[in-house]
DSSP file (Angstrom, degrees, kcal/mol; ACC not computed):
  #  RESIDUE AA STRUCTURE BP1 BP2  ACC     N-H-->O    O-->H-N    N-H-->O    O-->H-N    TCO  KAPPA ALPHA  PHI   PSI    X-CA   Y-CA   Z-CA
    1    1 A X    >>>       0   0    0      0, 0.0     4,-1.4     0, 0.0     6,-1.2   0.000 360.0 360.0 360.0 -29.5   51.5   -3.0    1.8
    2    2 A X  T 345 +     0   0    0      1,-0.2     5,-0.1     2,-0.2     3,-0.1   0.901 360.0  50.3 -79.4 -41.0   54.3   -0.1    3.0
    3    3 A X  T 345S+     0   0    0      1,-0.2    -1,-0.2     2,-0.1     0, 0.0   0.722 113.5  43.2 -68.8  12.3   55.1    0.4   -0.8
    4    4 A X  T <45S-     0   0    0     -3,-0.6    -1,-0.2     3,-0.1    -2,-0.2   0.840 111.5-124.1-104.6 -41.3   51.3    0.8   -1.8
    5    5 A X  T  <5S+     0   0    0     -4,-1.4    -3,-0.2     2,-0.1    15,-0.1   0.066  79.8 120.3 109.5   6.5   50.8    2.9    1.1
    6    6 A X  S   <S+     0   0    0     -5,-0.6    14,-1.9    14,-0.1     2,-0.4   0.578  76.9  31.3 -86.1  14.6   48.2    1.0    2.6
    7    7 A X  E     -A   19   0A   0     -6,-1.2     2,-0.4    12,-0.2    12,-0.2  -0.997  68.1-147.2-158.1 175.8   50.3    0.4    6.1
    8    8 A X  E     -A   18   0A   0     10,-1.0    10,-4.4    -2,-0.4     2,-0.2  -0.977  38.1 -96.5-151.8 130.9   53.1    2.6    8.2
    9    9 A X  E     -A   17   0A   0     -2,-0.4     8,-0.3     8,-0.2     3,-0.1  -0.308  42.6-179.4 -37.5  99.5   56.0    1.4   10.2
   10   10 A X  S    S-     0   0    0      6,-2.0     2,-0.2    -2,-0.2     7,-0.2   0.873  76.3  -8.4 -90.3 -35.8   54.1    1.6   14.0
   11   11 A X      > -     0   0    0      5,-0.2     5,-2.9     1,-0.1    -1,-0.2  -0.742  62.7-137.3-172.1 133.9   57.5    0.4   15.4
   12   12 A X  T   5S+     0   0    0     -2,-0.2     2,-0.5     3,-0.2    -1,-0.1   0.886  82.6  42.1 -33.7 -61.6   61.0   -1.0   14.2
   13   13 A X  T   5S+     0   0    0      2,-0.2     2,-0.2     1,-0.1    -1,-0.2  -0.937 117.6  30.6-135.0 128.3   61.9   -3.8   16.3
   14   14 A X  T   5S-     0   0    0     -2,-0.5     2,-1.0    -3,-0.1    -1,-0.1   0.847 116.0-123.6 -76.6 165.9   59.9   -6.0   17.3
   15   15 A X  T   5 +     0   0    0     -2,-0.2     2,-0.4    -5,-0.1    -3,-0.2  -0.562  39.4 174.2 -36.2  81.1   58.4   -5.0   13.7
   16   16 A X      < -     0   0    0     -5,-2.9    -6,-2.0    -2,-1.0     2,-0.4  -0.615  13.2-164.5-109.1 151.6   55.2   -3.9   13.7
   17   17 A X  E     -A    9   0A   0     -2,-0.4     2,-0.9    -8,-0.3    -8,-0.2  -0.940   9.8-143.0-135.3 126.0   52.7   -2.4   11.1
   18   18 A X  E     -A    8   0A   0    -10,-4.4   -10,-1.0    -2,-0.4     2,-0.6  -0.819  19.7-125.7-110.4 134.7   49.5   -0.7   10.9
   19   19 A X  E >   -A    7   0A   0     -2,-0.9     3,-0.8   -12,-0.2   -12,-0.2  -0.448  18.7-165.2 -72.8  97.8   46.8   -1.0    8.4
   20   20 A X  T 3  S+     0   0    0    -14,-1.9     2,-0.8    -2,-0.6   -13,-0.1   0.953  81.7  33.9 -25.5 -91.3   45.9    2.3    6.9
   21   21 A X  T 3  S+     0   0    0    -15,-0.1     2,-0.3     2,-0.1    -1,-0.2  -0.168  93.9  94.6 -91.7  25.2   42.5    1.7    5.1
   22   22 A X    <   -     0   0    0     -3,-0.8     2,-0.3    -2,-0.8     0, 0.0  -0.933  59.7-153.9-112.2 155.4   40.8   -1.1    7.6
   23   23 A X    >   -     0   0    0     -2,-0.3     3,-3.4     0, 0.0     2,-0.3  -0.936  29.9-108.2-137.4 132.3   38.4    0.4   10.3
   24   24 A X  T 3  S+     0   0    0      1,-0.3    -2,-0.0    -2,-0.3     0, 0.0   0.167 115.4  50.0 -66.6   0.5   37.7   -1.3   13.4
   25   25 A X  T 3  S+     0   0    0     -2,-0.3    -1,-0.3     1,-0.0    -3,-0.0   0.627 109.0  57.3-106.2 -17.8   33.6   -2.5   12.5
   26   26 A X  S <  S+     0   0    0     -3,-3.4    -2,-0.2     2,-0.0    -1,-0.0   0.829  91.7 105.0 -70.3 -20.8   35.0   -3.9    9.2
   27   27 A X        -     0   0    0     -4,-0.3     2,-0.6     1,-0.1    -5,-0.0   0.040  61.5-149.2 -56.8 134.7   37.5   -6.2   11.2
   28   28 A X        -     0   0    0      2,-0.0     2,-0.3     0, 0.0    -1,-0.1  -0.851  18.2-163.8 -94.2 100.1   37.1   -9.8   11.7
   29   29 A X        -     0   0    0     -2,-0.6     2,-0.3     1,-0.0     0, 0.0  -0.786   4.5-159.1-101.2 153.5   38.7  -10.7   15.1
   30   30 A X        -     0   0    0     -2,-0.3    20,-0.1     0, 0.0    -2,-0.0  -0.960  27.5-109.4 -87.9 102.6   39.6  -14.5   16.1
   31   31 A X        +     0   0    0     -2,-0.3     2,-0.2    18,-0.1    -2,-0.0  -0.121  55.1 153.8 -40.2 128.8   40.1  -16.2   19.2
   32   32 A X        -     0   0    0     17,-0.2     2,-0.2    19,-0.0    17,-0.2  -0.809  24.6-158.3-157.6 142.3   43.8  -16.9   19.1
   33   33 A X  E     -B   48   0B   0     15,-1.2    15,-3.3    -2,-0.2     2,-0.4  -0.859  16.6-135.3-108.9 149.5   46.5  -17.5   22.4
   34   34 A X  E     -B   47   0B   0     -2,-0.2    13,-0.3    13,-0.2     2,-0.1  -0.939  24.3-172.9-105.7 122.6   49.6  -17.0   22.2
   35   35 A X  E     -B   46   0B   0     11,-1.7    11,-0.7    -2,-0.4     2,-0.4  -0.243  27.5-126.1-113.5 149.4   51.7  -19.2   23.5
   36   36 A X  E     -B   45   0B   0      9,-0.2     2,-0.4    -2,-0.1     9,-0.2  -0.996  34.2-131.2-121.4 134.9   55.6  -19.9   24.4
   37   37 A X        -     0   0    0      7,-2.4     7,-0.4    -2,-0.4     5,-0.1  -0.702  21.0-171.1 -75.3 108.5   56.7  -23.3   22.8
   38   38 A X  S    S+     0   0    0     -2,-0.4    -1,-0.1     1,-0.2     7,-0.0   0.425  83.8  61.9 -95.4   3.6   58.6  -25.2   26.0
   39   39 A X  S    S+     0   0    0      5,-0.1    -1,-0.2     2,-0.0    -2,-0.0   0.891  77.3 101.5 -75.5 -44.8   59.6  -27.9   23.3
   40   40 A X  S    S-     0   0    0      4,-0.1     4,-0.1     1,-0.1    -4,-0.0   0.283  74.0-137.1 -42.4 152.5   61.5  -25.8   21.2
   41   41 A X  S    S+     0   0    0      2,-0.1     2,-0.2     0, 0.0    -1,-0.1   0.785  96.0  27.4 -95.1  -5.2   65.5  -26.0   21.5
   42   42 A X  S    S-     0   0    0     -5,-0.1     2,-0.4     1,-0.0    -5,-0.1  -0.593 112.2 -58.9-128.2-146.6   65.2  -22.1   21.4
   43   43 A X        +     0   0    0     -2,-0.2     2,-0.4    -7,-0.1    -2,-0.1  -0.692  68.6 162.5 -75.5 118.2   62.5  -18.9   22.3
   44   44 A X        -     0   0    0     -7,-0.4    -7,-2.4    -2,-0.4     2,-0.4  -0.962  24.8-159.8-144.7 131.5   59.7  -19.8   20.3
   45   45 A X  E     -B   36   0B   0     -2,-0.4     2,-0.2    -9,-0.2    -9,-0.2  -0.981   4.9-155.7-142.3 158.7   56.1  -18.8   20.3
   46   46 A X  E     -B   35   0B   0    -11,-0.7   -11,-1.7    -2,-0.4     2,-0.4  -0.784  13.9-141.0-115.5 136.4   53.3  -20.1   19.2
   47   47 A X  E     -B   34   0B   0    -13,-0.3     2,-0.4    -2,-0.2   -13,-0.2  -0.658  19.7-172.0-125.2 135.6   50.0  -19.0   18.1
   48   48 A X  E     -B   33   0B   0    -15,-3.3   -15,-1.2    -2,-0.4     2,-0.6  -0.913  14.6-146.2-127.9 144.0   47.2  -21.4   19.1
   49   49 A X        -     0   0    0     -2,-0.4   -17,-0.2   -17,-0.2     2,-0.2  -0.941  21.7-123.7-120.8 128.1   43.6  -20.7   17.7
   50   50 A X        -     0   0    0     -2,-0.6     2,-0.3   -20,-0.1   -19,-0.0  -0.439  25.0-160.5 -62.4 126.9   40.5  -21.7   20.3
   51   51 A X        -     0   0    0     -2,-0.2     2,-0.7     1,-0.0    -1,-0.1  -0.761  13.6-121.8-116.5 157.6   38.3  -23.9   18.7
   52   52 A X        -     0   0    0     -2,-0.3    -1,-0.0     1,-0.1    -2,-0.0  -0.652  30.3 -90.8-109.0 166.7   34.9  -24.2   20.1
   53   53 A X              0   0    0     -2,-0.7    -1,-0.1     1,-0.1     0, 0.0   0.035 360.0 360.0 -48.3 158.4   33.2  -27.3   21.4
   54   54 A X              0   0    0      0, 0.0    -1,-0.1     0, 0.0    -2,-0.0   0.468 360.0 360.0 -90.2 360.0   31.1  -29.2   18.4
């Protein structure tokens, strides 16, 4: 995506990117948490997606 041009550095560390060519009424957003994994033997997090009732 940086080498096409279709995203730009928004900041080095943590590493982020922004998407050029999407605008915010084409988006699809999802319920998602994130989460910090307290199993893990180091810092880990985890992305959980909310599901809804049937």
């Amino acid at each position: 995506l940086l080498k096409q041009g279709r995203a730009k550095v928004f900041r080095r560390y943590p590493f982020t990117i922004i998407l050029k060519d999407l605008e915010v009424g084409n988006c699809t957003t999802h319920n998602h948490q994130l989460k910090i994994d307290p199993g893990a033997k180091t810092q880990t997090l985890a992305t959980r997606r909310k599901m809804r009732p049937p």
